[in-house]
PDB file of N, CA, C and O in Angstrom:
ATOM      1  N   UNK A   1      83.374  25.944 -18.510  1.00  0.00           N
ATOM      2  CA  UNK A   1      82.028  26.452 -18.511  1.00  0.00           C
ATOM      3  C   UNK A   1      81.954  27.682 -19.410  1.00  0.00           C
ATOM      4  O   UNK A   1      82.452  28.771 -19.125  1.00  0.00           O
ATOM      5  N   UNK A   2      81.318  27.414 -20.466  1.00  0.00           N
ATOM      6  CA  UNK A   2      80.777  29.007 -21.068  1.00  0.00           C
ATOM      7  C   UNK A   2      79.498  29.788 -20.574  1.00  0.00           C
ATOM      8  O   UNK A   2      78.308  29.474 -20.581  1.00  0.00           O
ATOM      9  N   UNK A   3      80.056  30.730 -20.213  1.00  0.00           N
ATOM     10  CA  UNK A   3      78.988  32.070 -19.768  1.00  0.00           C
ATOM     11  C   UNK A   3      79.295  33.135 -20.868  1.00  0.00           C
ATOM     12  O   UNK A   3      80.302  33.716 -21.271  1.00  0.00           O
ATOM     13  N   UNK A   4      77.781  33.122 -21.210  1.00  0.00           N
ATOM     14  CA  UNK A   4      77.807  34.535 -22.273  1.00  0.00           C
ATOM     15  C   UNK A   4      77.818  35.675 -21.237  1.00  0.00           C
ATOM     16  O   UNK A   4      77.610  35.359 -20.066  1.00  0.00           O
ATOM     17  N   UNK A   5      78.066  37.117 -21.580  1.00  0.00           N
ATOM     18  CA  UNK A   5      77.445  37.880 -20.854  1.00  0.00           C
ATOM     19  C   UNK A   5      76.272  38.776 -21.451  1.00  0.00           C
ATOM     20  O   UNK A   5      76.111  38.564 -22.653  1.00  0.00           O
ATOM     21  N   UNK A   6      75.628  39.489 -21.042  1.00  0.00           N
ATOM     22  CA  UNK A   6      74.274  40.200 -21.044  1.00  0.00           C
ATOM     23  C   UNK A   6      74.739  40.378 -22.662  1.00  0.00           C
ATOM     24  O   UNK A   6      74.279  39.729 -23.602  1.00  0.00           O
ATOM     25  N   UNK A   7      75.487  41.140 -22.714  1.00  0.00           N
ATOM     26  CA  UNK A   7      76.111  42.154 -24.441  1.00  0.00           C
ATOM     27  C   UNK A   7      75.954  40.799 -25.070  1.00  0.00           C
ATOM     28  O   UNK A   7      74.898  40.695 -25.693  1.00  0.00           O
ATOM     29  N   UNK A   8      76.631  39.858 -25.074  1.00  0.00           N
ATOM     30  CA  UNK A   8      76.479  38.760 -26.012  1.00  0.00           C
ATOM     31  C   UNK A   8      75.164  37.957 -26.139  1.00  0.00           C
ATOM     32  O   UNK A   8      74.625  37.785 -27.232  1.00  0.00           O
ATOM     33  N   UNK A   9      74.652  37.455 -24.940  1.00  0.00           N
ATOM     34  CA  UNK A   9      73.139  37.467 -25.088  1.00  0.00           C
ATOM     35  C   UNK A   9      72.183  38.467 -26.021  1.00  0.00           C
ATOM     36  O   UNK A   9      71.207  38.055 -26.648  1.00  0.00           O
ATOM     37  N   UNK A  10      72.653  39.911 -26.003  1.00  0.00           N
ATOM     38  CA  UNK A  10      71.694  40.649 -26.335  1.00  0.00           C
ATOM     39  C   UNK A  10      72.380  40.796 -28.118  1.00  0.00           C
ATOM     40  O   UNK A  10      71.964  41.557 -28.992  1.00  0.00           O
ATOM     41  N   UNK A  11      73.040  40.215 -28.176  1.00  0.00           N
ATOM     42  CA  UNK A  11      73.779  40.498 -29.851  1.00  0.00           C
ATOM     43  C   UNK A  11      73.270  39.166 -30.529  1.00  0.00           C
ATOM     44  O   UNK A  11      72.989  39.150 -31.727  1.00  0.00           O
ATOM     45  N   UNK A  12      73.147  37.894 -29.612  1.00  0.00           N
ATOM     46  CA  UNK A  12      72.811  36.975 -30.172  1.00  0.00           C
ATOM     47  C   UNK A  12      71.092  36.819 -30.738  1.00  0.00           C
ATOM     48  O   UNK A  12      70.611  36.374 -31.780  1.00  0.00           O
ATOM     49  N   UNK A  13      70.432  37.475 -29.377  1.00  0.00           N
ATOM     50  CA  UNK A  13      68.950  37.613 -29.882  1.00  0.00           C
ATOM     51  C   UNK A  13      68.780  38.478 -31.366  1.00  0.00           C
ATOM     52  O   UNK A  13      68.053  38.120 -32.292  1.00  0.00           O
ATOM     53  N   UNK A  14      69.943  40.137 -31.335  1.00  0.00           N
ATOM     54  CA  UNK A  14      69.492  40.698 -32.770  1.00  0.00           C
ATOM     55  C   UNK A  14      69.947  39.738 -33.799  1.00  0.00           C
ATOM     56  O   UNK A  14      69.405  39.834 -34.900  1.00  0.00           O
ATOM     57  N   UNK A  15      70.886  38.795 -33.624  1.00  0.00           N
ATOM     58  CA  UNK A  15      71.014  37.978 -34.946  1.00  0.00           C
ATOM     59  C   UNK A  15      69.623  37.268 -35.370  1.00  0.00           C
ATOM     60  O   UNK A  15      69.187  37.419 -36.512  1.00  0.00           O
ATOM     61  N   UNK A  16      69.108  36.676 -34.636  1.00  0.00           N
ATOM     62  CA  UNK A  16      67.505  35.495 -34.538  1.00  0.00           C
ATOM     63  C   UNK A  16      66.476  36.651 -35.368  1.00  0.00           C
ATOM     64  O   UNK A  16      65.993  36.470 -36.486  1.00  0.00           O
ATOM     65  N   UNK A  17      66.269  37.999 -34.414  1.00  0.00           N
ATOM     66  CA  UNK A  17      65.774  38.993 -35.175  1.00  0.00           C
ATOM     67  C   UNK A  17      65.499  39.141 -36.456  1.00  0.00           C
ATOM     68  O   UNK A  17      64.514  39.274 -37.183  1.00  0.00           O
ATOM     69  N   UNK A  18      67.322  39.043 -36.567  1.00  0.00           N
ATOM     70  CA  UNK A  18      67.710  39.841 -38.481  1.00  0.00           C
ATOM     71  C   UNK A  18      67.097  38.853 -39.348  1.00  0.00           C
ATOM     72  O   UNK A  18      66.224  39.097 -40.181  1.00  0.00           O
ATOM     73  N   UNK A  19      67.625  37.690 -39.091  1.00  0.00           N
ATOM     74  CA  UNK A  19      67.546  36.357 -39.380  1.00  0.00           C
ATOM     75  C   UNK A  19      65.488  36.663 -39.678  1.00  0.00           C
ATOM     76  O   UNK A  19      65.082  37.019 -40.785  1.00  0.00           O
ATOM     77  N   UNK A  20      64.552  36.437 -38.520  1.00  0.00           N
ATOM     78  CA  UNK A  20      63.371  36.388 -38.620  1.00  0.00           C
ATOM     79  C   UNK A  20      63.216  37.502 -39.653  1.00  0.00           C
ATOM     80  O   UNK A  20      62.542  37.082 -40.594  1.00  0.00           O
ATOM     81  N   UNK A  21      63.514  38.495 -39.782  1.00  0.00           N
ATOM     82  CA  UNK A  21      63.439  39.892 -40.620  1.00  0.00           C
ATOM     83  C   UNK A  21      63.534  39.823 -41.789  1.00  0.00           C
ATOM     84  O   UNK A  21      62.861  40.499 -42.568  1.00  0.00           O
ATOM     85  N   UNK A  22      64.584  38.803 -42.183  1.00  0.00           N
ATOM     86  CA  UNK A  22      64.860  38.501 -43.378  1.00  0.00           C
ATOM     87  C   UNK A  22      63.944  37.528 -44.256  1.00  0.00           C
ATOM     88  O   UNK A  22      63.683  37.481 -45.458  1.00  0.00           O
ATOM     89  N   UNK A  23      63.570  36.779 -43.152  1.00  0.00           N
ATOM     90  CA  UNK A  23      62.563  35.774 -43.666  1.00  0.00           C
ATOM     91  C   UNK A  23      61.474  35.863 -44.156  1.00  0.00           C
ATOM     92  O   UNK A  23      60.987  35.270 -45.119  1.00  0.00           O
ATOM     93  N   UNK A  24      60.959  36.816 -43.315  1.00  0.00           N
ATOM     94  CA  UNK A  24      60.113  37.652 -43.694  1.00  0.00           C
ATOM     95  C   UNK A  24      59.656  38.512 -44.983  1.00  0.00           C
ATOM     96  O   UNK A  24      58.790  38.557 -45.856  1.00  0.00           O
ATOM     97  N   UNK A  25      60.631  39.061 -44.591  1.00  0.00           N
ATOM     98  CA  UNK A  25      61.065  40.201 -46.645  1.00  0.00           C
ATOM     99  C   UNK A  25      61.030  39.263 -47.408  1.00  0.00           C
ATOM    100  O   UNK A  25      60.684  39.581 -48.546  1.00  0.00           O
ATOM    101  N   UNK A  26      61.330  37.824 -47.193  1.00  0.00           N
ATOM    102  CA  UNK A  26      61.162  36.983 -48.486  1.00  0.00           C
ATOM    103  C   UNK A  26      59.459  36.906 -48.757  1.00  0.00           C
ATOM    104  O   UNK A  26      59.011  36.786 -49.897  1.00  0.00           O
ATOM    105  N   UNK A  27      58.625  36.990 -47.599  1.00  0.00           N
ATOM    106  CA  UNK A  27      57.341  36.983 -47.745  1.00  0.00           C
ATOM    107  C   UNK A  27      56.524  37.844 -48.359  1.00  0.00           C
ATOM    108  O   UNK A  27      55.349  37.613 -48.643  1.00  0.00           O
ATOM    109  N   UNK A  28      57.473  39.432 -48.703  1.00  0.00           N
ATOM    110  CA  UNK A  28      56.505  40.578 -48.242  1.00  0.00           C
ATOM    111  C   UNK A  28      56.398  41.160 -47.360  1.00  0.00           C
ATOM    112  O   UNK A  28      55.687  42.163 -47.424  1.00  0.00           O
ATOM    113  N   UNK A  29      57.097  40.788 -46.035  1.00  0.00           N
ATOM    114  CA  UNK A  29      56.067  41.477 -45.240  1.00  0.00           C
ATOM    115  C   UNK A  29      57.438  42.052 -44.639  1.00  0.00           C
ATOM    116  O   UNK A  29      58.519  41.469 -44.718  1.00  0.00           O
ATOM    117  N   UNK A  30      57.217  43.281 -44.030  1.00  0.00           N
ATOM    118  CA  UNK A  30      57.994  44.164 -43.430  1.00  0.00           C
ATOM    119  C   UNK A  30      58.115  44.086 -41.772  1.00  0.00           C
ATOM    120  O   UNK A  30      57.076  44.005 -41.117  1.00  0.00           O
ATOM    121  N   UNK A  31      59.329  44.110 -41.151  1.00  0.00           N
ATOM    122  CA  UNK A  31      59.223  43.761 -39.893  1.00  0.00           C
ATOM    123  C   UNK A  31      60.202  45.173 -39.668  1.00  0.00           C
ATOM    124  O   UNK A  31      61.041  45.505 -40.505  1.00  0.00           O
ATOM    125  N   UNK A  32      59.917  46.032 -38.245  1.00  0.00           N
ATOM    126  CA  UNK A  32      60.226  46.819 -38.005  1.00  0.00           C
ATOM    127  C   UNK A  32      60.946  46.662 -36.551  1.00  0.00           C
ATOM    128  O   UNK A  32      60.236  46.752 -35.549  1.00  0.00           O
ATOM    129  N   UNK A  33      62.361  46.425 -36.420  1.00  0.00           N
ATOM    130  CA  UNK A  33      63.185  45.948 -35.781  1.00  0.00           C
ATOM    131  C   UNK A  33      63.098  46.115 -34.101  1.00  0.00           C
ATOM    132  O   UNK A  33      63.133  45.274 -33.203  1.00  0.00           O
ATOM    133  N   UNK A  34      62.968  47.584 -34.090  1.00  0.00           N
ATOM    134  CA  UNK A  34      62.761  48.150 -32.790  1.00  0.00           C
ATOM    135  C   UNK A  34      61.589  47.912 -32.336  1.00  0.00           C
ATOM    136  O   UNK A  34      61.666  47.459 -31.194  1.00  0.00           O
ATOM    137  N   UNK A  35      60.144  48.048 -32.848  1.00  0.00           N
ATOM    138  CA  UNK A  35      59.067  47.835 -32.432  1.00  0.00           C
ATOM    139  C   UNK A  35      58.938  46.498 -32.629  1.00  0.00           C
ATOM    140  O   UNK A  35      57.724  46.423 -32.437  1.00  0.00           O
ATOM    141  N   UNK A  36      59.187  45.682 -32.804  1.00  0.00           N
ATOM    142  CA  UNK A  36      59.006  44.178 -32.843  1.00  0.00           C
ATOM    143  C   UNK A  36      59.656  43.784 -31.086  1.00  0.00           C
ATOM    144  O   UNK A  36      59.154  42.882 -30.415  1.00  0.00           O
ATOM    145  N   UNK A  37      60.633  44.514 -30.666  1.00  0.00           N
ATOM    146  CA  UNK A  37      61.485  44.454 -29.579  1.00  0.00           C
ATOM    147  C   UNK A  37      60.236  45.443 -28.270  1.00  0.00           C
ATOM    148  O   UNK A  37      60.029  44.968 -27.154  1.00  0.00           O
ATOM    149  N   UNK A  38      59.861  46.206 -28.534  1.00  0.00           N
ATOM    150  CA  UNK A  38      59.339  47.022 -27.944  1.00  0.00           C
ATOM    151  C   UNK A  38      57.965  47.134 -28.102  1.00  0.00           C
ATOM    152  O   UNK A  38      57.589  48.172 -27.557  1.00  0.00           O
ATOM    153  N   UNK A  39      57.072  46.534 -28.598  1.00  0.00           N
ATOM    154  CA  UNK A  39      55.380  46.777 -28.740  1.00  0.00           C
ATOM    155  C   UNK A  39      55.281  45.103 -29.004  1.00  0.00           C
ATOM    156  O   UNK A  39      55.518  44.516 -30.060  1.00  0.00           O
ATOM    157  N   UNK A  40      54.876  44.552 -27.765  1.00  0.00           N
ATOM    158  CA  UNK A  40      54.217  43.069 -27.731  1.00  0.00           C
ATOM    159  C   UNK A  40      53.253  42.730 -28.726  1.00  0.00           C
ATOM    160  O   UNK A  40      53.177  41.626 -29.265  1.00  0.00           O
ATOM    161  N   UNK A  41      52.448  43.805 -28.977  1.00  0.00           N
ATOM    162  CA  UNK A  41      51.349  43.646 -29.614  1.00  0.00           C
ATOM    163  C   UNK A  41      51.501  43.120 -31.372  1.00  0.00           C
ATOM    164  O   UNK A  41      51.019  42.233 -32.077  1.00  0.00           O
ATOM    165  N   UNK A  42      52.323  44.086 -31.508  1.00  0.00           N
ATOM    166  CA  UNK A  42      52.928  44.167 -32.692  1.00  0.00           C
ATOM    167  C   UNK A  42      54.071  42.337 -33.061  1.00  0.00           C
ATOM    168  O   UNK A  42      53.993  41.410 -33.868  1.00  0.00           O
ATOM    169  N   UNK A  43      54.926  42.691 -31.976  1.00  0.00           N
ATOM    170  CA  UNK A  43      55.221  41.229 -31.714  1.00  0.00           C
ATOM    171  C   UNK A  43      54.906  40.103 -32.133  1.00  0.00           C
ATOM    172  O   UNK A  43      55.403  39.351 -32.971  1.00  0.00           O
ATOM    173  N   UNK A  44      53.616  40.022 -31.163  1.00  0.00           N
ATOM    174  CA  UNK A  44      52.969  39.104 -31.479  1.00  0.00           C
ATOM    175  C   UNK A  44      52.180  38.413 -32.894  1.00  0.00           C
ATOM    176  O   UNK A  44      52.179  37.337 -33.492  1.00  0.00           O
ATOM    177  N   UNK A  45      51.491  39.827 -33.009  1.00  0.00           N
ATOM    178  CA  UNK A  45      51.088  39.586 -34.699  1.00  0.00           C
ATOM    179  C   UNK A  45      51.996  39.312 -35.867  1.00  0.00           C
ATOM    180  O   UNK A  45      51.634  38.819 -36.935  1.00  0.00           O
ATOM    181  N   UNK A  46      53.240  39.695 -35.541  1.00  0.00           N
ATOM    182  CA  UNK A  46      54.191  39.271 -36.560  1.00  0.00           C
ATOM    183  C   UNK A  46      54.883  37.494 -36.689  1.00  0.00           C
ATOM    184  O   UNK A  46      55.122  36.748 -37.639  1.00  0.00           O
ATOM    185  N   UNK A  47      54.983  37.407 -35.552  1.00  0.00           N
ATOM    186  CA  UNK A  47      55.103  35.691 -34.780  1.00  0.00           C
ATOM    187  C   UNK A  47      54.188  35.103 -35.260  1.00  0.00           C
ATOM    188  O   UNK A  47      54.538  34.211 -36.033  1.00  0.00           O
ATOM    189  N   UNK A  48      52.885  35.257 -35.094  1.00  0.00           N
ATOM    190  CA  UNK A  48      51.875  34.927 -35.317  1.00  0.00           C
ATOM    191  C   UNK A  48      51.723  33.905 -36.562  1.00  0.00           C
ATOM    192  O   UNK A  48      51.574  32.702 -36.775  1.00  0.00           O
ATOM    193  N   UNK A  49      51.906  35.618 -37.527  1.00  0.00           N
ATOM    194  CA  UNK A  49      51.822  35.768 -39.003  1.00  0.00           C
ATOM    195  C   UNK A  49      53.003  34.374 -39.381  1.00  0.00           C
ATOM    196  O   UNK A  49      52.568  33.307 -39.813  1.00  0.00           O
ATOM    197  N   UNK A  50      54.541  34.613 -39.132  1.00  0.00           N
ATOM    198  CA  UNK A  50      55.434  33.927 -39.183  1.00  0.00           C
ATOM    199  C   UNK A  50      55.343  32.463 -38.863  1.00  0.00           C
ATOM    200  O   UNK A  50      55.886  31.772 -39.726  1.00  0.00           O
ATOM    201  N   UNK A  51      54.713  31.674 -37.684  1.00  0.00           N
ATOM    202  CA  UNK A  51      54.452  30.428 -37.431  1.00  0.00           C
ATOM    203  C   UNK A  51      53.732  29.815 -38.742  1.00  0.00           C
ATOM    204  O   UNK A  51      54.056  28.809 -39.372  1.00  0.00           O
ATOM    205  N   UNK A  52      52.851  30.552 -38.932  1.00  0.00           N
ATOM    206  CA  UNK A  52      51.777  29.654 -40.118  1.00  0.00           C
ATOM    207  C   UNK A  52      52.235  29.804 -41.455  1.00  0.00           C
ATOM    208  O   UNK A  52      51.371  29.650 -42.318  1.00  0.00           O
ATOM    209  N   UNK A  53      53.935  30.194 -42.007  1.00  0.00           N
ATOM    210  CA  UNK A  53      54.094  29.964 -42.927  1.00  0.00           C
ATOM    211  C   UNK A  53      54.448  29.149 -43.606  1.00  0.00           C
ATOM    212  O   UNK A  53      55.396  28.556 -43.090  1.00  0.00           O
ATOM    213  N   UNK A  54      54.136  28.712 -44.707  1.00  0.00           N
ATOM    214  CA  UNK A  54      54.748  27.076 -45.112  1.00  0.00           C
ATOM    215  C   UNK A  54      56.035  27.266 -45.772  1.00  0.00           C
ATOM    216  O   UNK A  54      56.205  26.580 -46.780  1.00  0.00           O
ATOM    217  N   UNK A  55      57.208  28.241 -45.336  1.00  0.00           N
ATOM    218  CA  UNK A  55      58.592  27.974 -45.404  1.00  0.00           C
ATOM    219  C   UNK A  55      58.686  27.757 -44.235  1.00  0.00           C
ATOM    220  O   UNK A  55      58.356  28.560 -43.363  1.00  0.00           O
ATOM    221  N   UNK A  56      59.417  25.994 -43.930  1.00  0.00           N
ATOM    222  CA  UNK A  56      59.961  25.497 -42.531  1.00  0.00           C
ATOM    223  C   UNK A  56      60.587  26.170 -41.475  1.00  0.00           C
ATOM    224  O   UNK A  56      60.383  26.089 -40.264  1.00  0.00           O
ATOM    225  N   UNK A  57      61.490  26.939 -42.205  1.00  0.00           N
ATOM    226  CA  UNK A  57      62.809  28.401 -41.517  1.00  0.00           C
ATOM    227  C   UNK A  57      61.896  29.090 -40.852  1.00  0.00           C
ATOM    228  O   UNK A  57      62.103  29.294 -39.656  1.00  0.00           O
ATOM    229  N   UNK A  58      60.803  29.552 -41.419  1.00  0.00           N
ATOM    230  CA  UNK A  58      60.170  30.956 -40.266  1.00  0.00           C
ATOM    231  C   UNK A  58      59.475  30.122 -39.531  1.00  0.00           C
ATOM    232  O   UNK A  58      60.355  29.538 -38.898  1.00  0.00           O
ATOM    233  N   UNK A  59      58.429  29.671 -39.192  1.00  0.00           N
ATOM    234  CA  UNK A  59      58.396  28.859 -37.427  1.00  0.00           C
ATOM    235  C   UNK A  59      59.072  28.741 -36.635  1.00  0.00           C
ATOM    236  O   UNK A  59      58.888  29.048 -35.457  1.00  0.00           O
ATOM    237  N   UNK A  60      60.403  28.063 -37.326  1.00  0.00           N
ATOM    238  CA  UNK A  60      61.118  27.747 -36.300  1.00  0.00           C
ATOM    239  C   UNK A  60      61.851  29.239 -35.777  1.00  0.00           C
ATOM    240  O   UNK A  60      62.143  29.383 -34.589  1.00  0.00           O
ATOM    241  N   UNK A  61      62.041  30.029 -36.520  1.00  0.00           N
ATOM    242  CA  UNK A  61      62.997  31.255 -36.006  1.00  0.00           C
ATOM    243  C   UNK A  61      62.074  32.160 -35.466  1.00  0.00           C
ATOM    244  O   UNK A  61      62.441  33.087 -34.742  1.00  0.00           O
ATOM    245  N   UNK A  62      60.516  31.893 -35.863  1.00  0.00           N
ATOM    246  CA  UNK A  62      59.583  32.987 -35.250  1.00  0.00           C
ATOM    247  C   UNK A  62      59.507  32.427 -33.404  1.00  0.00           C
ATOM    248  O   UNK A  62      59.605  33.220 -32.467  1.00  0.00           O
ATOM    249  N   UNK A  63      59.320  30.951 -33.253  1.00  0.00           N
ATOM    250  CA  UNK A  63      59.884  30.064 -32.322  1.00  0.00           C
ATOM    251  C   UNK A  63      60.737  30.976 -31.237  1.00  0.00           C
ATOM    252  O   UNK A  63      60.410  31.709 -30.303  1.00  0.00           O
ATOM    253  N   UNK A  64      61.918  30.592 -31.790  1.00  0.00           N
ATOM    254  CA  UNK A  64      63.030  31.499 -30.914  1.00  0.00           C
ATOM    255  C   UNK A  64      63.048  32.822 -30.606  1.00  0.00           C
ATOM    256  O   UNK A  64      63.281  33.325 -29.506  1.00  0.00           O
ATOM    257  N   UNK A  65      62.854  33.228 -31.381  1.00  0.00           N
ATOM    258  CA  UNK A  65      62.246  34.656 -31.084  1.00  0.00           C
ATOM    259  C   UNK A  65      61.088  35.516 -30.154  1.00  0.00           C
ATOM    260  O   UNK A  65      61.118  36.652 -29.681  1.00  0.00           O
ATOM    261  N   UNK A  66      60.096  34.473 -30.122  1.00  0.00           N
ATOM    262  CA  UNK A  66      59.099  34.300 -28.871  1.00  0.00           C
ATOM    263  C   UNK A  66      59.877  34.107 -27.849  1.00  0.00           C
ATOM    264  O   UNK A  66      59.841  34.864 -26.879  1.00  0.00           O
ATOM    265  N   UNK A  67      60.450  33.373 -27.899  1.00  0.00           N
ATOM    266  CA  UNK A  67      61.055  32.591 -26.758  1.00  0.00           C
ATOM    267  C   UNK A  67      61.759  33.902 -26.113  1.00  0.00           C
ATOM    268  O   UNK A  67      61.398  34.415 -25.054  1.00  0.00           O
ATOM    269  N   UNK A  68      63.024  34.445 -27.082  1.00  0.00           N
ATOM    270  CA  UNK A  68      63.788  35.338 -26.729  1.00  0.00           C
ATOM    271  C   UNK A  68      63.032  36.935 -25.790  1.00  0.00           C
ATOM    272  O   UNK A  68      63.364  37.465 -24.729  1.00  0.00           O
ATOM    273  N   UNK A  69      62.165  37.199 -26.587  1.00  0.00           N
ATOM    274  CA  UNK A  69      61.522  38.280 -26.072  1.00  0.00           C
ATOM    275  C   UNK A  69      60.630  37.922 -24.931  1.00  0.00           C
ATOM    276  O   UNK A  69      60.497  38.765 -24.044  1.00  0.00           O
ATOM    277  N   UNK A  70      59.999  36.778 -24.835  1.00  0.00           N
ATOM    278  CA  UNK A  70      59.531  36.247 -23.472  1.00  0.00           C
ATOM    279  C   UNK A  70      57.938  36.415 -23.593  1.00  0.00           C
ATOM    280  O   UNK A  70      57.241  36.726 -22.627  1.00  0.00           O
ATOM    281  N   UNK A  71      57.402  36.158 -24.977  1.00  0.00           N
ATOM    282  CA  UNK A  71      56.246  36.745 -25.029  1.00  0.00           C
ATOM    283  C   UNK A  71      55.400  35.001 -25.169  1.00  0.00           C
ATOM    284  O   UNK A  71      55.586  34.063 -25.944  1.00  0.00           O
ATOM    285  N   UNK A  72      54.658  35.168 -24.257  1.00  0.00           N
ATOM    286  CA  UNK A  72      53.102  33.546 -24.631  1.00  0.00           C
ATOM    287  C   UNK A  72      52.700  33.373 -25.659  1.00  0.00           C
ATOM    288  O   UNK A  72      52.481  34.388 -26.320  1.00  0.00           O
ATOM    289  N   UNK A  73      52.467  32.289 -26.166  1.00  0.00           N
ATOM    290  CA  UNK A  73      51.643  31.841 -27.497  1.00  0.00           C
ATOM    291  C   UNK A  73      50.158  32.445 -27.423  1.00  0.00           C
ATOM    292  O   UNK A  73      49.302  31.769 -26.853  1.00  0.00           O
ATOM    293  N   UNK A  74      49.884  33.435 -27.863  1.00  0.00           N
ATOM    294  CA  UNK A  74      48.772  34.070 -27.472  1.00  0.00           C
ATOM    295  C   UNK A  74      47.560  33.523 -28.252  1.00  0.00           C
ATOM    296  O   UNK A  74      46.435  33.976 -28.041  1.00  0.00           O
TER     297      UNK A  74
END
């Protein structure tokens, strides 16, 4: 049985992050690491922004990333 623990859980979400972050910068658009983690609002609009792009990669990683932070398809 593999069990991550919390630390590895929480190292695996900043990879999805970096990953979304990066995807992003290919767009233009600037994602601000901590507040993306910490202001839903902000969050959200960036997810948002990210779902409706027509590179395949960011949906799906904006996707997981919802998921990860625990935030609704608003």
């Amino acid at each position: 049985m593999n069990v991550l623990s919390h630390r590895e859980t929480e190292a695996l979400a900043l990879v999805e992050i970096i990953d979304l972050k990066w995807l992003l910068a290919g767009e233009g658009v600037h994602l601000h690491v901590e507040r993306l983690q910490t202001d839903p609002a902000y969050a959200r609009g960036l997810l948002d922004a990210a779902a409706r792009s027509s590179n395949p990669a960011l949906p799906a990683v904006a996707e997981r990333v919802r998921k990860l932070l625990k935030l609704d398809q608003a």
